[in-house]
LUMDREN-834073 format. One line per 8 residues: their letters; for each residue x, z, y of C-alpha. Coordinates in nm, 4 decimals. Example, Ala and Ser with C-alpha at 12.3 -4.5 7.8 and 13.67 -1.06 7.14 Angstrom:
<atoms>
as) 1.2300,0.7800,-0.4500 ~ 1.3670,0.7140,-0.1060
</atoms>
This chain:
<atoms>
xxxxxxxx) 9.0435,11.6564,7.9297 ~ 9.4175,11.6238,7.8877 ~ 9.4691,11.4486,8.2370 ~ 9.3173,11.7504,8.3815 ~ 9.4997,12.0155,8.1869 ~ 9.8186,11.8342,8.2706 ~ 9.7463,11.8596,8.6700 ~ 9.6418,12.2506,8.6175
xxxxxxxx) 9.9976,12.2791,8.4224 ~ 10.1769,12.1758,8.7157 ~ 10.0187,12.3775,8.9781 ~ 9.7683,12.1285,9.1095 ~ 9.3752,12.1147,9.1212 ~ 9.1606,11.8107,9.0113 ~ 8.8469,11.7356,9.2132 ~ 8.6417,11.5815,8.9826
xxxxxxxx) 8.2282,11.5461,8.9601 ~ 8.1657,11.8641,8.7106 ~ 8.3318,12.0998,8.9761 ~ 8.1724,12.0191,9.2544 ~ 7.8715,12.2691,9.1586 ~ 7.5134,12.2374,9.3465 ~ 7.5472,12.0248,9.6835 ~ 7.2985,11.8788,9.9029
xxxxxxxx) 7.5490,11.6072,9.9784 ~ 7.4624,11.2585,9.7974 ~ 7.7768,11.2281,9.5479 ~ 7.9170,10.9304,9.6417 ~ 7.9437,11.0765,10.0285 ~ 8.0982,11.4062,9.8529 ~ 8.3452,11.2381,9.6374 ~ 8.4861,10.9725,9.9303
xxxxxxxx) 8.4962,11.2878,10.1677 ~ 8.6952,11.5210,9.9509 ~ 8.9936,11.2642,9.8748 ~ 8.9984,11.1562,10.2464 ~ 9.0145,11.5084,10.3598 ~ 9.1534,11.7165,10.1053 ~ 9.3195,11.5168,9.8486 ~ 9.7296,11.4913,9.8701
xxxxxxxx) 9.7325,11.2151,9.5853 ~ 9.5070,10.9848,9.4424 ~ 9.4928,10.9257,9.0336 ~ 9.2676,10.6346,8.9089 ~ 9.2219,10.5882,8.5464 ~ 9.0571,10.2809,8.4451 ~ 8.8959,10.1993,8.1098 ~ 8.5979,9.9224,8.0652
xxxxxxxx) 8.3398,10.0745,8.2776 ~ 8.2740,9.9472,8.6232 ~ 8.0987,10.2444,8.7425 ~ 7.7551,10.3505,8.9001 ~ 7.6989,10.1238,9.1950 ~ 7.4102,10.3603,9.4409 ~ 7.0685,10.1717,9.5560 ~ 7.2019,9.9191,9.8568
xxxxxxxx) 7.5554,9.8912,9.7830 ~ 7.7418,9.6116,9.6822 ~ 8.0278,9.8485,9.4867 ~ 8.0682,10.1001,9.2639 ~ 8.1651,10.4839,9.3548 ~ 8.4943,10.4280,9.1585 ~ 8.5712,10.1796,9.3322 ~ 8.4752,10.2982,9.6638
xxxxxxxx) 8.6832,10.5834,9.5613 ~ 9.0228,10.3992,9.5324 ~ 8.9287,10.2607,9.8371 ~ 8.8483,10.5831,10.0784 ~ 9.2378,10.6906,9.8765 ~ 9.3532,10.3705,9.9906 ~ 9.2145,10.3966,10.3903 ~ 9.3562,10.7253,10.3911
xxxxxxxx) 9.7022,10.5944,10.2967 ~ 9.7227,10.8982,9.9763 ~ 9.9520,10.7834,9.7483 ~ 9.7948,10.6355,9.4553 ~ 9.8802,10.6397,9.1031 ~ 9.7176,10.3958,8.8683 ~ 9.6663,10.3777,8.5294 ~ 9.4623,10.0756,8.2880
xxxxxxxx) 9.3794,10.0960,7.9479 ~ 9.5738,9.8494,7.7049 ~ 9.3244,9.6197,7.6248 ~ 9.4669,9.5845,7.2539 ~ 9.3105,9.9467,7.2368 ~ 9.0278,10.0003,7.0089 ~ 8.6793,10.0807,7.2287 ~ 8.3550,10.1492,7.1748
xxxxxxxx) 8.1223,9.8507,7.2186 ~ 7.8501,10.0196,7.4121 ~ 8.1303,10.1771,7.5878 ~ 8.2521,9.8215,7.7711 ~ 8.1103,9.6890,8.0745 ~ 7.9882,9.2916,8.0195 ~ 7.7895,9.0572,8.2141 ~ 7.8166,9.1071,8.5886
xxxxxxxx) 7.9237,9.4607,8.5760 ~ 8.2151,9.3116,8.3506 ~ 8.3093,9.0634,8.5934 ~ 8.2883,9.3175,8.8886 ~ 8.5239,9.5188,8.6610 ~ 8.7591,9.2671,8.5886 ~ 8.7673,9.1895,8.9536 ~ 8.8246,9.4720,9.0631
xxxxxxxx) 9.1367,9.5713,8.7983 ~ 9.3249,9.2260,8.8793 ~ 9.3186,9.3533,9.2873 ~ 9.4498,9.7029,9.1190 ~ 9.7152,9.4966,8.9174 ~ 9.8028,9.2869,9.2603 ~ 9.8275,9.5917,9.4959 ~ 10.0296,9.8071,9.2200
xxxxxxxx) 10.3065,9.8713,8.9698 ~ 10.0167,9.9788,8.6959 ~ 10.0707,10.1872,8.4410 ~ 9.9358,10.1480,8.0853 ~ 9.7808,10.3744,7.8086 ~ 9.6546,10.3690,7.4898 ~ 9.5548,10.7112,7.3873 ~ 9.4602,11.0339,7.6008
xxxxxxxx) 9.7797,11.2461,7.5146 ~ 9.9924,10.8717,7.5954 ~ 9.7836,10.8896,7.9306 ~ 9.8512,11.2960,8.0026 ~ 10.1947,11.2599,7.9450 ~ 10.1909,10.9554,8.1910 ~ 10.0153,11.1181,8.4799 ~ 10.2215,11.4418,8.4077
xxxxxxxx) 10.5399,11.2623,8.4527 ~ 10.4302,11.0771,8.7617 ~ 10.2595,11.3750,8.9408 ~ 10.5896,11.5944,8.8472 ~ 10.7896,11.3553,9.0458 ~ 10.5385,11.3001,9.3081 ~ 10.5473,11.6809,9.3402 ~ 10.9175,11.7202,9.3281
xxxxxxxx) 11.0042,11.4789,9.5966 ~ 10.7324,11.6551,9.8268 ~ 10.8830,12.0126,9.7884 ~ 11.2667,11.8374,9.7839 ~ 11.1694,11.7017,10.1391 ~ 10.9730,12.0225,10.2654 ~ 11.2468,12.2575,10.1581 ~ 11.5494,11.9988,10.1744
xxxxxxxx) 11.6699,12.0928,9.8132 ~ 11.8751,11.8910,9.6373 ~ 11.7765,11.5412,9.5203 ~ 11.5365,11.5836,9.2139 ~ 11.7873,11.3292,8.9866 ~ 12.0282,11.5857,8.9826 ~ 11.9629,11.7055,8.6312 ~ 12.1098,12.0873,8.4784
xxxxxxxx) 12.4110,11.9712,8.1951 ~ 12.2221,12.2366,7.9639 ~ 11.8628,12.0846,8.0307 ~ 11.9998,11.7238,8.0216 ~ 12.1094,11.7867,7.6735 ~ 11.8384,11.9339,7.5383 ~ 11.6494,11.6069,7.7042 ~ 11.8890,11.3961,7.5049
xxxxxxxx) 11.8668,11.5549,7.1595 ~ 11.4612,11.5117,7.2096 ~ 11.5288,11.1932,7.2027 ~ 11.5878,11.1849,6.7929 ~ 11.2760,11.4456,6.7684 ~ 11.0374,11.3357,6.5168 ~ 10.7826,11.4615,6.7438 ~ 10.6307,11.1602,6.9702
xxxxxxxx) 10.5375,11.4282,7.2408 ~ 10.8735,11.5520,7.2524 ~ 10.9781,11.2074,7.2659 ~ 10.7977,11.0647,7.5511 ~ 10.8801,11.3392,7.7824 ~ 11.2280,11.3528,7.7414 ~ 11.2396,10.9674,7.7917 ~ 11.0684,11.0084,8.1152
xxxxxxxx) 11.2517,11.2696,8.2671 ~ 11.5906,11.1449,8.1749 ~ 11.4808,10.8095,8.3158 ~ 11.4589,10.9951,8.6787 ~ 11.8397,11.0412,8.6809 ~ 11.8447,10.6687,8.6389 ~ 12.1913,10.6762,8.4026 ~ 12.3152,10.3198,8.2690
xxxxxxxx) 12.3986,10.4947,7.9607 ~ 12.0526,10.5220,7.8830 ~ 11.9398,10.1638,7.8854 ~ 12.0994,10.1361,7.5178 ~ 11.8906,10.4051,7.3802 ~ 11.5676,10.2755,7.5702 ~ 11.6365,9.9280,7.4380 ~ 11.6133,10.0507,7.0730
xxxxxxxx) 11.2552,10.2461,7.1507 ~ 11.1590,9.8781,7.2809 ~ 11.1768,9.7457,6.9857 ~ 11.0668,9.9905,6.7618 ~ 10.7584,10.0473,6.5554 ~ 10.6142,10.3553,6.7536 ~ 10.3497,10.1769,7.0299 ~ 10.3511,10.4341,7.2593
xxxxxxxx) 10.6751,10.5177,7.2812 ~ 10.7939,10.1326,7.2994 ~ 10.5373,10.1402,7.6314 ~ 10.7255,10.4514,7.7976 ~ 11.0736,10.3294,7.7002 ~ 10.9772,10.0232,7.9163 ~ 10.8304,10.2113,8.1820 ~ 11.1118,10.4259,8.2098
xxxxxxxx) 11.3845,10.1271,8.2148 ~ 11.1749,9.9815,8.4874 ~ 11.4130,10.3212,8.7041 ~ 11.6912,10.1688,8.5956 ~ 11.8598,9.9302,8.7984 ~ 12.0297,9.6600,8.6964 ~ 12.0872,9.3380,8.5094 ~ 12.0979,9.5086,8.1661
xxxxxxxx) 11.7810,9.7117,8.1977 ~ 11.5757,9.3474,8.2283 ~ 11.7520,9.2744,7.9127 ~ 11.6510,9.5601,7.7782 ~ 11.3131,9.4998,7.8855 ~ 11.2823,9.1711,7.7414 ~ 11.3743,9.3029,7.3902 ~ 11.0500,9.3810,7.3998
xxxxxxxx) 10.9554,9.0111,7.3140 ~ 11.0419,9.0303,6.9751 ~ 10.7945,9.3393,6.9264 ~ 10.5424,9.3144,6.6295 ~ 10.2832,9.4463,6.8721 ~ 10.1269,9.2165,7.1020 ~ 10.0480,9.5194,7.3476 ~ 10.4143,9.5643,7.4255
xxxxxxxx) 10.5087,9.1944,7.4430 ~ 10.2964,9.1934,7.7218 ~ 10.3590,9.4553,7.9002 ~ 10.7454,9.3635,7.8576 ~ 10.6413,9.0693,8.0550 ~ 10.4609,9.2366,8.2726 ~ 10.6967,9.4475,8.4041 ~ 10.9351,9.2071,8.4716
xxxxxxxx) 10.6673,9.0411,8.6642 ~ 10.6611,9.3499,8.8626 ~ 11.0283,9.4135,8.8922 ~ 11.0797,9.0440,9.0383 ~ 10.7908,9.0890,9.3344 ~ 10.9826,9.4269,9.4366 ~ 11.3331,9.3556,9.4861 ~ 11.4431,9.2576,9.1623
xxxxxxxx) 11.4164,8.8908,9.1533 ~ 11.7714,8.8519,9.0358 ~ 11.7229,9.0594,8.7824 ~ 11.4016,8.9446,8.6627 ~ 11.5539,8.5687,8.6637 ~ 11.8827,8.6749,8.4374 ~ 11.6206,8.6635,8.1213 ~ 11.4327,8.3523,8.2517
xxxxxxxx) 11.5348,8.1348,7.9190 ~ 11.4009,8.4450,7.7139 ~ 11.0592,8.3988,7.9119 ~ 11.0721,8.0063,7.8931 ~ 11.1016,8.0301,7.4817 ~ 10.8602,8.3168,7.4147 ~ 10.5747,8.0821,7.6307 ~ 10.7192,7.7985,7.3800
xxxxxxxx) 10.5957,8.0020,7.0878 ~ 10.3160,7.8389,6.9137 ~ 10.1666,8.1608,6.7682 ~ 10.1610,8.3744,7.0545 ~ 9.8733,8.5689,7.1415 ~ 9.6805,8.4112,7.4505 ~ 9.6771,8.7275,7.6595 ~ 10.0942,8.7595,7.6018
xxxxxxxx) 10.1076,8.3655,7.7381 ~ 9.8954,8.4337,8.0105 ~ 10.1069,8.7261,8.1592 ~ 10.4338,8.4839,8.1017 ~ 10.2886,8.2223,8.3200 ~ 10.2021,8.4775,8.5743 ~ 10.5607,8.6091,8.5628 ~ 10.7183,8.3152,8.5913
xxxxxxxx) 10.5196,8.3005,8.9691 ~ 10.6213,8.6031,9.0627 ~ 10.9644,8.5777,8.9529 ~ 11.0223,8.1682,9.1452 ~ 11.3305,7.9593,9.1601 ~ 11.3469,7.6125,9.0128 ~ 11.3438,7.6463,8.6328 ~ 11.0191,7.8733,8.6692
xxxxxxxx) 10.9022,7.5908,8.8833 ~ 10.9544,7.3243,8.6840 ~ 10.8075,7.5673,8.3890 ~ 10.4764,7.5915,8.5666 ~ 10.5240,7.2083,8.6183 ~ 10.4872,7.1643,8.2230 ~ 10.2152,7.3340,8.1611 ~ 10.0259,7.1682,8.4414
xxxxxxxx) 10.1078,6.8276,8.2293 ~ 10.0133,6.9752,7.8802 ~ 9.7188,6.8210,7.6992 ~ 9.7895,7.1445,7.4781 ~ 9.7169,7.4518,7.7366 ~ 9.4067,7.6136,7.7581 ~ 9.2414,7.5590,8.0848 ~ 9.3222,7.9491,8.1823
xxxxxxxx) 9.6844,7.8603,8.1314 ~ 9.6649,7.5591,8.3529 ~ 9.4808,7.7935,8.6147 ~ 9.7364,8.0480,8.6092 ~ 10.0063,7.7877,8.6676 ~ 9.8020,7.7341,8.9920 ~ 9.8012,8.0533,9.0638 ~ 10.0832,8.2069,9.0178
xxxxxxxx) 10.3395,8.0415,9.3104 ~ 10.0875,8.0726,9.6061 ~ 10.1552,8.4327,9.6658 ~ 10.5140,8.5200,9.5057 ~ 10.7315,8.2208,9.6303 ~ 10.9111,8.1471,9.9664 ~ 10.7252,7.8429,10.1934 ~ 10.9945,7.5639,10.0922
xxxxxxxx) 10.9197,7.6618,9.6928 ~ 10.5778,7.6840,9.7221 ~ 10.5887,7.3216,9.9253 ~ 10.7735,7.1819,9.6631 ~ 10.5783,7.3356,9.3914 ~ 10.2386,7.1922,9.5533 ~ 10.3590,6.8597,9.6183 ~ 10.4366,6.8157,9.2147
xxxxxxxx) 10.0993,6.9728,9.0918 ~ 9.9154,6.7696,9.3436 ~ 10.0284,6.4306,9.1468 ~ 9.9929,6.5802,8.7998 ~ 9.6022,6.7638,8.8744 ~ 9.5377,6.4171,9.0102 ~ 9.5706,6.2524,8.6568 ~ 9.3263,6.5122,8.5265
xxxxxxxx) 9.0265,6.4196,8.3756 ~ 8.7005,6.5072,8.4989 ~ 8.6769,6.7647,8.2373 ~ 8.9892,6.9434,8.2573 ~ 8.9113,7.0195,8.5825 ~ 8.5884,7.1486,8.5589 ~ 8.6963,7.3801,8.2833 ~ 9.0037,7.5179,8.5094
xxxxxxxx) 8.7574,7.6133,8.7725 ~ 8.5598,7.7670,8.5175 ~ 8.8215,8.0451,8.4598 ~ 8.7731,8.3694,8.6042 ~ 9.1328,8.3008,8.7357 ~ 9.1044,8.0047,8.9383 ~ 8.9118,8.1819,9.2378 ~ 9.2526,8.3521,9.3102
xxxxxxxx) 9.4269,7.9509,9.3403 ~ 9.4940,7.8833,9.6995 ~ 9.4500,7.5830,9.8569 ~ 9.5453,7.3116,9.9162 ~ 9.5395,7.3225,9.5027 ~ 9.1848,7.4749,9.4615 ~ 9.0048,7.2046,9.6804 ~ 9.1775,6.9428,9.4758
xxxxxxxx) 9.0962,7.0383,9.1844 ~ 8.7213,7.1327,9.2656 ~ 8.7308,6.7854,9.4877 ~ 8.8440,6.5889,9.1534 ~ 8.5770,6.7425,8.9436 ~ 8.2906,6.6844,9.1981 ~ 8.4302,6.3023,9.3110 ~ 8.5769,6.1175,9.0068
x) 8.2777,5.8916,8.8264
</atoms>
């Protein structure tokens, strides 16, 4: 597996279920024991399977996994599958081990700054980069080295010619580690990858300005809403999401009118609007309010849109905006029909409303004749 030769490559050992050899420990009790006790980091990788759930439990080992990881307080480093990557059929969870799934990834997506992949050498070279620096900061603070962003001249500009390798490998990597010295100089050059027509490296160019602070790395970002792949428009969005729920608000809200026409567009895939609306929660202040507002009043958005709208504020926004925000939807949900509402409670998204919202809206479709 190339995750696993990645760890070996930088000195570590994966614990995984084919080395654990001949035990008379059940394996769920082996696998929870050895990252609570002898795990320094935790790396979940996440495609479309929920997982074996054992006689009498009500989750599955992987996810009882992340949880011993997270109990322990290991650091953990997550990674999902791009859903715009091809799969196997028989390979995807449905049904209620789809829903348990899908569950359990948005509480992943809530509790983390995710990472995305769409291929296994994409995903190594992920992992690798993270673990490096995971690594480095842990011998930097055992042996009080210098700080790990101070990178050789020589090395730095072999990094930087990489960058116009023709090799997507060579690519990747140097992007990543040059993004650790967190240089404004190379938000330019990240911007163009953003925008470009390689996938993989548009996702790692984003991921790597993500470092980068500063007004002009959100811009950068948000180039990524003119890509020609849906994948990257998303996670574009995504990550500004992420950037405005820790400590980049400001940032995040500089591009606001570049979120507020992309969710204008027509044409747009459904997943790409969805992630807008959610960013526009996280990210708050009045013209994402009054944003959310719209959609609420649409006779044009799906009912997942509408429930996303709902969602969105309740956990992102300070009291006074949320106040504000509630005592607007209240009078527009109110004018629902009895329909609308049932279908919004329908989503998979609407358990996650909070009230007062989610009573009035299940209130309205149980009450009105």
């Amino acid at each position: 597996m190339s995750v696993a030769k990645a760890v070996r490559q930088l000195g570590g050992t994966d614990i995984s279920m084919e080395n654990f050899g001949a035990r008379d420990e059940r394996p769920k009790d082996v696998c929870l024991n050895l990252i609570s006790t002898q795990s320094d980091v935790f790396v979940g990788i996440y495609a479309h399977r929920y997982g074996y759930i054992p006689d009498g439990e009500v989750v599955s080992i992987t996810e009882a996994e992340y949880d011993a990881a997270s109990t322990a307080n290991i650091p953990r480093l997550i990674y999902l599958v791009d859903d715009a990557t091809p799969w196997v059929p028989a390979n995807v969870d449905r049904r209620a081990a789809g829903a348990k799934l899908r569950k359990f990834k948005n509480r992943l997506k809530a509790n983390h700054i995710c990472e995305f992949f769409s291929t296994k050498d994409d995903l190594a070279t992920k992992v690798a980069a993270d673990l490096g620096r995971h690594l480095s900061k842990l011998t930097s603070n055992r042996d009080k080295s210098p700080p790990a962003d101070k990178v050789d001249p020589d090395r730095e500009a072999r990094l930087i010619r990489d960058l116009k390798s023709s090799n997507s490998y060579e690519v990747k990597r140097s992007i990543l580690a040059l993004s650790e010295t967190q240089s404004p100089w190379l938000v330019g050059r990240l911007a163009e990858f953003v925008v470009g027509k390689d996938k993989e490296i548009a996702d790692v160019a984003i991921s790597a300005l993500r470092k980068i602070p500063g007004v002009e790395s959100a811009k950068a970002i948000a180039g990524g809403l003119g890509s020609d792949f849906s994948s990257i428009r998303s996670m574009a969005v995504f990550t500004l999401g992420e950037m405005a729920l820790f400590g980049r608000r400001h940032d995040a809200q500089s591009i606001l009118d570049q979120l507020m026409d992309a969710l204008a567009n027509p044409t747009e895939d459904l997943r790409v609007l969805e992630e807008l609306v959610h960013t526009l929660g996280k990210t708050g202040g009045k013209p994402a309010s009054r944003a959310l507002i719209e959609i609420l009043k649409s006779n044009g958005m799906p009912p997942r849109l509408k429930a996303r709208a709902l969602h969105g504020p309740g956990r992102f926004w300070r009291a006074v905006e949320y106040e504000a925000f509630v005592t607007a939807a209240t009078g527009i949900v109110k004018q629902w029909s009895v329909e609308t509402c049932e279908e919004v409670s329908r989503t998979d998204v609407f358990p996650y409303v909070k009230n007062p919202l989610k009573e009035l809206v299940l209130s309205h479709s149980l009450d009105r004749p």
